[in-house]
C-alpha positions, 0 to 999 in steps of 0.5 A, spaced: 500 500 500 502 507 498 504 511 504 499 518 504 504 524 502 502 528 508 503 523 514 509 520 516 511 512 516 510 512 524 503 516 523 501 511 518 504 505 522 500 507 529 494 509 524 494 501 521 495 498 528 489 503 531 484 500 525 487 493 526 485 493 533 477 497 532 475 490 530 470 489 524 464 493 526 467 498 529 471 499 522 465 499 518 463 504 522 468 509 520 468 507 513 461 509 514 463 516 517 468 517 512 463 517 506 457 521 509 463 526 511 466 525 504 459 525 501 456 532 505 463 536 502 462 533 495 455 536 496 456 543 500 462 544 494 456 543 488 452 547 492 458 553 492 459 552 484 451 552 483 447 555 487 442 556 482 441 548 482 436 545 485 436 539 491 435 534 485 440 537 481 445 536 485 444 529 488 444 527 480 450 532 480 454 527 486 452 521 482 455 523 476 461 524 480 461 518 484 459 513 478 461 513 470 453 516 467 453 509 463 452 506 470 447 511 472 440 511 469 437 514 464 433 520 469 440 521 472 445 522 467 
């Protein structure tokens, strides 16, 4: 696994070892926490770049980020 560039090689062993011991529940709650963290900045800078859309546009917005328009349906893309 490639190291991040703005973290250490001992920020990132104690940071893997911390993540090693949460146990496999606790993980996924964290992974849960980072994509809703991720998805509510996604959305406050599509808001920033378009004020004029809708709720609905910019959820059809964050879907066209998160997946290829060929995945999405017709009323989405």
């Amino acid at each position: 696994m490639m190291r991040a560039l703005d973290t250490t090689a001992e920020a990132e062993a104690l940071q893997r070892e911390i993540h090693r011991r949460l146990g496999g529940p606790a993980r996924l709650r964290l992974a849960l926490d980072m994509s809703l963290a991720a998805r509510a900045l996604t959305m406050a800078r599509l808001r920033r770049r378009h004020p004029d859309f809708s709720e609905l546009d910019l959820k059809k917005a964050l879907l066209r980020q998160a997946f290829t328009t060929d995945n999405l349906p017709p009323p989405l893309r």
